[in-house]
C-alpha positions in Angstrom: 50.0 117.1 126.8 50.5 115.1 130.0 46.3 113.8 129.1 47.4 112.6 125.5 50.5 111.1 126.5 49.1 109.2 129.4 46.6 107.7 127.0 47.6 104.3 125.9 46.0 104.2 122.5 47.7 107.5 121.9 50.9 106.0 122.9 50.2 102.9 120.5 49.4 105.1 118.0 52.7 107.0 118.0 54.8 104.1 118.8 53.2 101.0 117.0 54.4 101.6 113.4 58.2 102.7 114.6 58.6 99.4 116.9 57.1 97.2 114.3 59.8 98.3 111.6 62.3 98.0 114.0 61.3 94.4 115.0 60.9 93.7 111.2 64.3 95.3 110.2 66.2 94.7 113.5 64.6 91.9 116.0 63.1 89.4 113.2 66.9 88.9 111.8 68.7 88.3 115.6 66.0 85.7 116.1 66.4 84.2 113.0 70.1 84.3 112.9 69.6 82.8 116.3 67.8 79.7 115.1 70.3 79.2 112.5 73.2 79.2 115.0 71.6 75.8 116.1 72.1 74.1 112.7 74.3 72.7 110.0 74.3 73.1 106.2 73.3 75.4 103.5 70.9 76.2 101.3 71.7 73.8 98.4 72.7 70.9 101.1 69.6 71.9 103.4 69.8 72.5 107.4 69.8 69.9 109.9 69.9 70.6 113.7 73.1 70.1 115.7 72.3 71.1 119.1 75.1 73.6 120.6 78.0 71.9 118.6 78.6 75.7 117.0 78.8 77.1 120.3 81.2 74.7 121.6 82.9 75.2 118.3 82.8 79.5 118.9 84.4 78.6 121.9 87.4 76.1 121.0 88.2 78.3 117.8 91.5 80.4 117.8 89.9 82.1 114.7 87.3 83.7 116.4 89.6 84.7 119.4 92.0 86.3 117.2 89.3 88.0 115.1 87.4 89.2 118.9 91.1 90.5 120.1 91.4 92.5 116.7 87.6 94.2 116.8 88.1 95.1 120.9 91.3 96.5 119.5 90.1 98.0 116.3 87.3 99.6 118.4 88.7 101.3 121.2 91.8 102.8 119.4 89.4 103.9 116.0 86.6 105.5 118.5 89.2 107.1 120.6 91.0 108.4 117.5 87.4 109.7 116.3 86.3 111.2 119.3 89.2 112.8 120.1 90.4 114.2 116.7 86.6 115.3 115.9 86.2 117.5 119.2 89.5 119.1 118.5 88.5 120.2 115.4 84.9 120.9 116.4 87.3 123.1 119.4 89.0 124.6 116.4 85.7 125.6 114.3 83.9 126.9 117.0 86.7 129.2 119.3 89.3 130.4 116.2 87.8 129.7 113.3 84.5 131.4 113.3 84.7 133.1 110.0 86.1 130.0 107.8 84.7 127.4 109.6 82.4 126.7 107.2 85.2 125.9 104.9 87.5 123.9 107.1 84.1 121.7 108.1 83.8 121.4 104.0 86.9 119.7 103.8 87.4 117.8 106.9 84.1 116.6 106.0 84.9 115.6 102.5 86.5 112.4 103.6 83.5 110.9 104.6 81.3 111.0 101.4 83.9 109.6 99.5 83.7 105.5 98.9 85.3 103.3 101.0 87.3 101.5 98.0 88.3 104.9 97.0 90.0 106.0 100.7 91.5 102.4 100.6 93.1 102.5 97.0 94.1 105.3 97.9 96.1 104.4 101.6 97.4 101.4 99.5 99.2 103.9 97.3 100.2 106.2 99.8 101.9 103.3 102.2 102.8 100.9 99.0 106.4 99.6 97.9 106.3 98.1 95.1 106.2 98.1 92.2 106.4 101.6 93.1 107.2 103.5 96.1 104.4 105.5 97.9 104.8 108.7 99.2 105.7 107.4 102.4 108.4 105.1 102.3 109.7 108.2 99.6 109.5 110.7 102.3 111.4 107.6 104.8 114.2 106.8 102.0 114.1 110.6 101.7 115.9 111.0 105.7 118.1 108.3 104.7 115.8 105.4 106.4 115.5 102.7 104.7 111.4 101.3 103.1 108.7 99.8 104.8 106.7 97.1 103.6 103.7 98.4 105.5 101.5 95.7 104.5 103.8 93.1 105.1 103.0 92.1 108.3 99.9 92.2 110.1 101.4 94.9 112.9 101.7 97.5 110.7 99.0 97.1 108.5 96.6 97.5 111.5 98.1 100.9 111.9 97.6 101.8 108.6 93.8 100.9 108.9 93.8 103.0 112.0 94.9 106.0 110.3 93.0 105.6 107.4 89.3 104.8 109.5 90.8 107.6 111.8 90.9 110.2 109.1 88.3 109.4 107.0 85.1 109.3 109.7 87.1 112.3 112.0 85.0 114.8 110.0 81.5 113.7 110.7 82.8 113.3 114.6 83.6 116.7 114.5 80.3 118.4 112.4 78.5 116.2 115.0 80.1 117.8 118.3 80.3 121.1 116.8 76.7 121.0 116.9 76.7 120.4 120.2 79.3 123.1 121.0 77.3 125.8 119.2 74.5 125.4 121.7 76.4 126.6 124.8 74.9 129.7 125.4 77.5 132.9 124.8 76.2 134.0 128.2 77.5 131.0 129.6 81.0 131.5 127.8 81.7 135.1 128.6 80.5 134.7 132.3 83.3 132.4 132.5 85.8 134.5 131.0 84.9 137.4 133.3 85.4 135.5 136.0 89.2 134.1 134.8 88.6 131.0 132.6 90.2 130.9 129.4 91.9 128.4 127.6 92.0 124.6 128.6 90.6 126.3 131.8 87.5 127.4 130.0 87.2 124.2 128.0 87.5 121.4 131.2 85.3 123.2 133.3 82.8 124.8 131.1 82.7 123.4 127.6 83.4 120.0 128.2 80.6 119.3 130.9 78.2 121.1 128.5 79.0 119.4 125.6 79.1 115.5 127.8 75.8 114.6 126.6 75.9 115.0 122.8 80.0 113.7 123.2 78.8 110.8 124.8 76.1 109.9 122.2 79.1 110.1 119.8 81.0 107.9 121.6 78.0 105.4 121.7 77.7 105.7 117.9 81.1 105.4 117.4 81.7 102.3 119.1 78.9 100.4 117.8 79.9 101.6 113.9 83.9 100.1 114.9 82.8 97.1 116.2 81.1 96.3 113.0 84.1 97.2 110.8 83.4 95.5 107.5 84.3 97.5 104.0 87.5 99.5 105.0 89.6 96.5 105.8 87.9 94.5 103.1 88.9 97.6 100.6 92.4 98.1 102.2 94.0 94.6 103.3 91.0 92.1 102.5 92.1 90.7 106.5 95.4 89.8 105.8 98.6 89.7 105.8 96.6 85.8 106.6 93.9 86.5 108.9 96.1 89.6 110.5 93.8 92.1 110.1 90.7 89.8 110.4 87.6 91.5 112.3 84.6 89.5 113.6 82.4 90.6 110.6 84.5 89.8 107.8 85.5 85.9 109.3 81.5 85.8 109.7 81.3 86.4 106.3 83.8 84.5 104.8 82.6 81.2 107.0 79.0 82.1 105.8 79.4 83.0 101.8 82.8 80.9 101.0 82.8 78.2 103.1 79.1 77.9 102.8 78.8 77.2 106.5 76.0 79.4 107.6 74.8 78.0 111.1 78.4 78.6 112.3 78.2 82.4 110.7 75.4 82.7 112.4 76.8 81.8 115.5 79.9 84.3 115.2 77.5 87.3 114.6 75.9 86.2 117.7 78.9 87.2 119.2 79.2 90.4 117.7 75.7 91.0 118.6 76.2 90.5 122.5 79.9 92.3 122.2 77.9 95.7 120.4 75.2 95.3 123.9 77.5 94.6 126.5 79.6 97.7 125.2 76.9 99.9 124.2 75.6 99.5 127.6 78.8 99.9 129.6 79.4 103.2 128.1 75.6 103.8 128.7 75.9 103.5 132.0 79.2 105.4 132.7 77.2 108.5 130.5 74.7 108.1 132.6 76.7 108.1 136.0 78.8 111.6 134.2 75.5 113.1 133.5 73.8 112.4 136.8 77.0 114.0 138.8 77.5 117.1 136.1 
């Protein structure tokens, strides 16, 4: 083994055709996207070069701040949300509900497979208040309080996308960890018990650093798939109230396909492109610190 892998042409063999469809699918557009971050125009007007008059633009844009302050946002409170809520359940399947967890994975699972306009029509339904009242503000005017026009205003609509990105990807989070919970040896687990451990005791000292590696590939995946938030708030508030609920992605697309102004687009997924590397290798770095001390 060690012969074949320390062979070159081997390794160009095994490797060659993976990198060159991910430079082809992933590389080939950054540098592209790059180039057109450095011009003006569109395809019916043509491009002409404009030097770094984009990137001063990126810079002196309130647009772009607010949409940069909603993603960080968006990101950390939807990935925590996912993490958290999947390795509960994940807890759940694996420690008390052996015999139906097949079941209870079915329908926490469900969510996920079904289409995005779908889970957004219905949260619109759910949180609406007119023309008729949604289950929620029924269930409020129900305790005597009065309705809520949740989106109204930009706070409380970016709730409501938490909860709904929150309930609908918290499945897959937790059929993903469970896998990695399953793996812990039984050995492992009853040594522990004979020796005390049992509840949260068991779980902080035993499962949890067992279980850091695949949890902290989830939260790698995790991030990188909030950061790029695109058809949940197009299919549940379209960014408003205004530009309330406005991520990076969807002002990228709107200044590329309506406004027609793709050098500038192309500069704004730029920035998303070195805001999804600079996190994705913090929260490499601290896995890799965990890992090293565990």
């Amino acid at each position: 083994m060690h012969r074949v892998l320390g062979d070159r042409r081997a390794i160009a063999i095994l490797l060659g055709p993976a990198l060159l469809v991910y430079s082809l699918i992933m590389l080939v557009p950054i540098v592209w996207s790059l180039g057109y971050s450095f011009t003006q125009g569109n395809t019916i007007e043509g491009f002409t070069g404009n030097g770094g008059a984009n990137f001063s633009r990126l810079f002196d844009d309130p647009a772009v701040r607010d949409a940069l302050w909603f993603t960080l946002r968006y990101a950390a409170l939807v990935t925590v949300g996912q993490i958290v809520a999947g390795y509960l359940l994940a807890l759940l399947y694996v420690f008390f509900l052996k015999k139906s967890s097949g079941l209870i994975r079915t329908l926490a699972f469900f969510p996920v497979v079904l289409p995005t306009v779908a889970v957004g029509l219905l949260f619109q339904k759910f949180f609406q208040v007119a023309p008729q009242t949604g289950p929620v503000n029924s269930l409020l005017n129900a305790v005597g309080l009065d309705s809520i026009d949740f989106f109204g205003s930009a706070g409380s609509a970016f709730w409501v996308l938490i909860l709904m990105d929150i309930w609908r990807s918290m499945g897959f989070y937790a059929v993903l960890l469970f896998a990695g919970l399953v793996d812990i040896p039984d050995e492992v687990l009853e040594s522990a018990r004979l020796d005390g451990a049992s509840g949260l005791r068991l779980i902080r000292h035993i499962v949890l650093p067992l279980s850091l590696p695949v949890l902290m590939s989830s939260l790698i995946f995790s991030i990188n798939g909030t950061l790029k938030v695109f058809d949940s708030v197009v299919a549940l508030t379209n960014g408003g109230p205004g530009s309330g609920t406005t991520p990076l992605t969807l002002y990228m697309f709107q200044t590329s396909f309506t406004y027609s102004d793709y050098g500038y687009g192309s500069t704004i997924a730029l920035l998303l492109t070195v805001v999804c590397l600079l996190v994705s290798l913090a929260v490499y770095r601290v896995s890799r610190r965990d890992l090293s001390e565990s």
